[in-house]
C-alpha positions in Angstrom: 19.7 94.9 -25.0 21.4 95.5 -28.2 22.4 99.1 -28.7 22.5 100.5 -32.2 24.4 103.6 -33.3 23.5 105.1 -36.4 25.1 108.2 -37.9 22.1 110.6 -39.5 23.6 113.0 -42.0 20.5 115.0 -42.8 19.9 117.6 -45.4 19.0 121.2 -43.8 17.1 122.6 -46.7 13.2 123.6 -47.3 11.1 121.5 -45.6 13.6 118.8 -44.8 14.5 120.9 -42.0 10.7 120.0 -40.3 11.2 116.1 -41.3 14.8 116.4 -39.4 13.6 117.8 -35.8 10.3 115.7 -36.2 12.8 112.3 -36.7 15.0 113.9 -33.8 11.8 114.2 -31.3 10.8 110.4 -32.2 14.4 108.7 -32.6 15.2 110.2 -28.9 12.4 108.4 -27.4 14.0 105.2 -28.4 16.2 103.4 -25.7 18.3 101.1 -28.1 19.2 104.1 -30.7 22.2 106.1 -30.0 21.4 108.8 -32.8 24.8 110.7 -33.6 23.5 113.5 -35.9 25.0 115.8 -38.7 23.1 118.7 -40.0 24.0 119.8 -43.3 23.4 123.3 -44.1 22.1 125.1 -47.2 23.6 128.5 -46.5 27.0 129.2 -47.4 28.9 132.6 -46.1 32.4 133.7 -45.2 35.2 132.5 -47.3 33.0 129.6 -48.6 30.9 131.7 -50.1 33.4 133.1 -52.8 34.6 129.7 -53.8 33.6 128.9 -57.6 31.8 126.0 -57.7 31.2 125.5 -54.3 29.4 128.4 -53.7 26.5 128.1 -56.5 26.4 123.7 -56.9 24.5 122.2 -53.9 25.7 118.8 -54.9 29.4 119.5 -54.2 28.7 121.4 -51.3 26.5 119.0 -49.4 28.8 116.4 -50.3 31.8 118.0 -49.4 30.2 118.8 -45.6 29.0 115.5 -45.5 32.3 113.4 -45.8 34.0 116.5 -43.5 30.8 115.5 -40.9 30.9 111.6 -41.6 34.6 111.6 -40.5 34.6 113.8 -37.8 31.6 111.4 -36.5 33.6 108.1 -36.6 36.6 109.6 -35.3 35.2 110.2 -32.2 32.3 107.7 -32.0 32.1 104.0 -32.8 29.3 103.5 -36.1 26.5 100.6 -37.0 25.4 101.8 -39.5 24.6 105.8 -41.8 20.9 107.1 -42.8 21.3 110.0 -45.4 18.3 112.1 -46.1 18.4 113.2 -48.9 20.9 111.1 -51.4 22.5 114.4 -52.3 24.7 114.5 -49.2 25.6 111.0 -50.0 26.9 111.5 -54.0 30.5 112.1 -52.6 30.3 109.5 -49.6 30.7 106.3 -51.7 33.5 105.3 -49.2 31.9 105.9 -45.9 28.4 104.0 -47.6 30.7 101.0 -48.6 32.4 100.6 -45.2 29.2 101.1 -43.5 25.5 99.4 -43.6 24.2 102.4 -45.1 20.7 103.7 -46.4 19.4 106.4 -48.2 15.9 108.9 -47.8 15.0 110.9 -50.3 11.4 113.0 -51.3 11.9 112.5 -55.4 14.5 111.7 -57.6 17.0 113.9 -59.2 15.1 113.4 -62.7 11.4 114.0 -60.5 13.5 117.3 -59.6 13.8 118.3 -62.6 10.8 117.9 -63.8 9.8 120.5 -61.4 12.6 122.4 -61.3 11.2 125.6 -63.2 9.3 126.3 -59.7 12.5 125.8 -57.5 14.6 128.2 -59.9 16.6 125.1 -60.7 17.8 124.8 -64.3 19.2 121.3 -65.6 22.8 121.6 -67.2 24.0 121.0 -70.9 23.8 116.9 -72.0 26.9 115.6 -70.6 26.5 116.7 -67.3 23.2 115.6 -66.6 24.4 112.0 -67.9 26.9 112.2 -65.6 24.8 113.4 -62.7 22.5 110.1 -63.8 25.3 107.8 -63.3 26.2 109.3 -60.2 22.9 109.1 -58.4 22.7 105.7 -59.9 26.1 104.4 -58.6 25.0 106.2 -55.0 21.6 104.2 -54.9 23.6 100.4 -56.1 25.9 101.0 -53.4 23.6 101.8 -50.7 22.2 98.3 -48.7 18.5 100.0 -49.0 16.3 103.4 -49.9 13.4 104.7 -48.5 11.4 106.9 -50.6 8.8 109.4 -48.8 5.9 108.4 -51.6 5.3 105.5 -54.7 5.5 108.1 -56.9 9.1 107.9 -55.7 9.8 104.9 -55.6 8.3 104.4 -59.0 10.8 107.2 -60.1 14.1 104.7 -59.0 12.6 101.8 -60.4 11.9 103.6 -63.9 14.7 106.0 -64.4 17.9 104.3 -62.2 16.8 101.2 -62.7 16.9 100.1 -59.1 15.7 96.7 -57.9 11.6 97.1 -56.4 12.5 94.3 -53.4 15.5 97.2 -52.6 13.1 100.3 -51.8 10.6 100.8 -49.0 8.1 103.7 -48.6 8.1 105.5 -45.3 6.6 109.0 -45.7 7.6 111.4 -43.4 4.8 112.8 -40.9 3.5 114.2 -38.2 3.1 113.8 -35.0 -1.0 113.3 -35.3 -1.9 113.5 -31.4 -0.1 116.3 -31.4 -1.9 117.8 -33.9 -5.1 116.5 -33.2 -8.1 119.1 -32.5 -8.7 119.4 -28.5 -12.3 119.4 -29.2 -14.4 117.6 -32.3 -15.0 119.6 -35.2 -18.8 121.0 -35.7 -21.0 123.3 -37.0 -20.3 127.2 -36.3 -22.0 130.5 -37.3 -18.6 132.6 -38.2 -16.8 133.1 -41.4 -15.4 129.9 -42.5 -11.7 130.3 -42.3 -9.4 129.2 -45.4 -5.3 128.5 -43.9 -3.0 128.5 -46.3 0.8 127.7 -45.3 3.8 128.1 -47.6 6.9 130.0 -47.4 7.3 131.2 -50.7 3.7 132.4 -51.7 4.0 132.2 -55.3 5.4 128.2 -56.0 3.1 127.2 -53.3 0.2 128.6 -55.4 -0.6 131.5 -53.3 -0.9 134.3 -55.9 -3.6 131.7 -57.8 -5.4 131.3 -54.2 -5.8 135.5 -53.7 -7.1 135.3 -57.3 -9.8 132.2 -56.3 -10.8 134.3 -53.0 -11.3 137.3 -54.4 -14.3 135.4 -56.2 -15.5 133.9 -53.2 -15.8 136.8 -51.1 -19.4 137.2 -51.1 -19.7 134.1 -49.3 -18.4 135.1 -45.6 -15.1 133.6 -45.8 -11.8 134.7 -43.9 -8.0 133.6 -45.9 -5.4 132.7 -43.3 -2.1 133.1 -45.0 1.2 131.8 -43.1 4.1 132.6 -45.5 7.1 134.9 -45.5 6.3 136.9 -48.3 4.5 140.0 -48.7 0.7 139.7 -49.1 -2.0 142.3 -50.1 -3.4 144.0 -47.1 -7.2 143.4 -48.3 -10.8 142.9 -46.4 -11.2 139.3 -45.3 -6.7 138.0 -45.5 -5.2 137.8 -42.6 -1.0 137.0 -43.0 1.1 135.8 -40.2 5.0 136.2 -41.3 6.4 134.7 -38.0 4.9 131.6 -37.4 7.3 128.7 -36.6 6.7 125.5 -37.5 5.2 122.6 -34.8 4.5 125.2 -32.8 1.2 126.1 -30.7 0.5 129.1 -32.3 0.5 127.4 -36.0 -1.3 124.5 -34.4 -3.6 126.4 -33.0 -4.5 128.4 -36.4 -5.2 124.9 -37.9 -7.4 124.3 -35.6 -9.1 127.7 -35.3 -9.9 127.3 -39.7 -11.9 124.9 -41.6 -10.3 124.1 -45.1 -6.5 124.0 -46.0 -5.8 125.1 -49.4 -2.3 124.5 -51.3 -2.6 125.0 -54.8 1.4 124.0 -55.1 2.9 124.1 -58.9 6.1 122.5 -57.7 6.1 120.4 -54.1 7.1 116.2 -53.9 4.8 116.1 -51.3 4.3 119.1 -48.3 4.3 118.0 -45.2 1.5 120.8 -44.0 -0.7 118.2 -46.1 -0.2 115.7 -42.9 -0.7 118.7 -40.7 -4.0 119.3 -42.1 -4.9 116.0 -42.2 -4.1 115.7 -38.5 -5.6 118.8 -37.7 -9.4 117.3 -39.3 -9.4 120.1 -42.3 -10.2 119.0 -45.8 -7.1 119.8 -48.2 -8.0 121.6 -51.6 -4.8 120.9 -53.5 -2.8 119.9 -56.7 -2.5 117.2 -58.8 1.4 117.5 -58.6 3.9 114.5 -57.9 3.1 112.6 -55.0 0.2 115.2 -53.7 -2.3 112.4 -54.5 -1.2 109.7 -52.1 -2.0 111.9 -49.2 -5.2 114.0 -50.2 -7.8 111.4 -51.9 -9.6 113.1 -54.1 -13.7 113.3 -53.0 -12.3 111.6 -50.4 -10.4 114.1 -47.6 -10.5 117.3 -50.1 -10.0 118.1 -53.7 -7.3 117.9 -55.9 -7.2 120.2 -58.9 -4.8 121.2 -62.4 -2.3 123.8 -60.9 -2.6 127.7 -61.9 -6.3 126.8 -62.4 -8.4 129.4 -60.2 -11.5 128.7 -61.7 -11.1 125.1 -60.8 -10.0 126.0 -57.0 -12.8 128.3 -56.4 -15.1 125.5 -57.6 -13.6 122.9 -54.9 -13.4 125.9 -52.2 -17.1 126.4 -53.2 -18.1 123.2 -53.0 -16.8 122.9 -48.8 -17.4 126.8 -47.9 -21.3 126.2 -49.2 -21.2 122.5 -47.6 -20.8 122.2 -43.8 -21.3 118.3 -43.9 -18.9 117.5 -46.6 -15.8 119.1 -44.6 -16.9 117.8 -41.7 -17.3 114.3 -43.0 -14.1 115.1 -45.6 -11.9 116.3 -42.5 -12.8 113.0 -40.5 -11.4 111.2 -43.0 -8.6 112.9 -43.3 -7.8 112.4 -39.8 -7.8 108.1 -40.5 -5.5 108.6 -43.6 -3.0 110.9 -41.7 -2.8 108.8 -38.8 -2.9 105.3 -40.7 -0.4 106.4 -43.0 1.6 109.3 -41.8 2.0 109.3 -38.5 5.8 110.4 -37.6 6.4 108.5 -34.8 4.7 105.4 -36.1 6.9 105.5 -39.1 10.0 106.8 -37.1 9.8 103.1 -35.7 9.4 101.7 -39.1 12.6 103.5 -40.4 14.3 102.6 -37.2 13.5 98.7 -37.7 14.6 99.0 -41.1 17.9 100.4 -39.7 18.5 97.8 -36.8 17.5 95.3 -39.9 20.3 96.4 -41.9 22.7 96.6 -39.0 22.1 92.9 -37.9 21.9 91.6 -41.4 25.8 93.1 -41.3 27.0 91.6 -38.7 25.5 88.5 -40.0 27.3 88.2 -43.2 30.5 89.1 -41.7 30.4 86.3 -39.0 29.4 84.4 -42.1 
């Protein structure tokens, strides 16, 4: 058997931290990987932490731990090939991806970023330095062998805005493990409350604030709001919040299966991985219409999907499922075929992985050659 050994330099930030031990648990389950991995953290502290520059621009500092990680890896291990998720580690690594088959993840462009960056308290810089940050990424993304983008909004982003070659860019979202999260028992009718889960660390970007307001209007029709964030929520009749509940594990599994409609009205997300939870876990997703949101909840189709900060417009779609047992059951069915058919993690771990082993061979190909 041909053993492959493949260097993962993985961003350790927001949700990328989920999509990073999700693609650990899958990758160590195959026999031909040897996966050498290098976390790269978000935090800063100590002495790094008063350096100008490198304190406050994520850019330098990820690529600054990547090339320290990238080079303590080969130094001590012998390298196929690098996968960097996200392409910010990989801005200052333009050696390491030359000399090795290399290729790069990412959730949304730097120019998608942007375009939401007002919700991630991200600010673009004066003229000249976004131009340069445009060539940059650009350079990064001709000098990696492929990319794999999470959605086609994505992709669509590189094509348009770096001008990168369609043929060079495959979409593999990210996942979940879907029998994992799968419901022990079908889905049916029941005589309690029906139970709303909402599940987003920062309550107001994730659209919670707009959700209290759409509940509040809803009240009269025996419903329960199940918020799992770290912020502070009102202490009200009816919302429960859970502060301490840690992702994949039983207990948040458990509370998707114990409700009956997700709700994340996001105003700034690529695309939220608790959407494939949901999906997995047979709820109908009431949602936005925000970048790649709409690949993964069809509208009609496995929920609704509705204009952000609009809580007349999310009542109506929370309506619609709380007064319509059938059409959440039949809507969270559904859900369940698109999530697994399309977002599965370990089905698209294997993807990724081929790509890699792909990449790898084609290598050693052309240098035989």
């Amino acid at each position: 058997m041909t053993h492959y050994s493949i260097g993962f330099i993985m961003e350790q930030a927001l949700g990328h931290v989920t999509h990073t031990r999700n693609l650990q648990a899958n990758v160590a389950q195959v026999a031909d990987i040897n996966a050498l991995w290098g976390l790269i953290p978000w935090e800063t502290n100590g002495l790094a932490a008063q350096i100008p520059v490198y304190k406050s621009n994520w850019t330098v500092r990820a690529g600054m731990r990547a090339r320290r990680t990238i080079a303590d890896m080969t130094r001590k291990n012998k390298i196929d090939a690098l996968f960097f998720h996200t392409q910010v580690p990989a801005m200052l690594a333009a050696n390491w991806i030359k000399r090795y088959p290399s290729v790069i993840s990412l959730d949304a462009t730097p120019i998608q970023y942007d375009s939401l960056g007002e919700f991630y308290a991200h600010a673009q810089g004066p003229e000249w330095l976004e131009h340069l940050k445009w060539q940059l990424n650009r350079n990064t993304f001709r000098t990696a062998r492929h990319i794999v983008t999470w959605s086609h909004w994505a992709k669509q982003g590189l094509i348009k805005d770096y001008d990168v070659a369609a043929e060079k860019v495959t979409v593999i979202p990210p996942g979940v493990n879907t029998a994992s999260w799968k419901r022990p028992e079908p889905r049916a009718y029941h005589d309690g409350p029906t139970r709303i889960l909402f599940v987003g660390a920062n309550l107001e970007r994730k659209g919670g604030l707009v959700l209290l307001e759409a509940f509040r209007a809803l009240r009269n029709l025996n419903v329960e709001l199940h918020l799992v964030t770290r912020d502070k929520a009102p202490e009200e009749s009816g919302i429960y919040t859970y502060h301490n509940m840690q992702p994949n594990s039983p207990e948040l599994r458990a509370l998707y299966h114990k409700c009956d409609i997700f709700c994340l009205p996001t105003y700034g997300d690529c695309l939220p991985m608790v959407l494939s939870e949901a999906g997995a876990a047979g709820l109908p997703s009431v949602t936005t219409r925000v970048a790649a949101i709409p690949e993964i909840v069809h509208e009609g189709e496995t929920g609704f999907v509705v204009p952000p900060g609009d809580a007349d417009a999310l009542a109506i779609a929370l309506k619609q499922l709380i007064q319509n047992p059938d059409l959440r059951l039949r809507q969270g069915a559904r859900a369940v075929e698109v999530v697994s058919g399309n977002f599965d993690g370990q089905h698209n771990a294997c993807r990724l992985l081929d790509l890699l082993r792909h990449e790898v061979d084609d290598s050693r190909t052309t240098r035989k050659g």
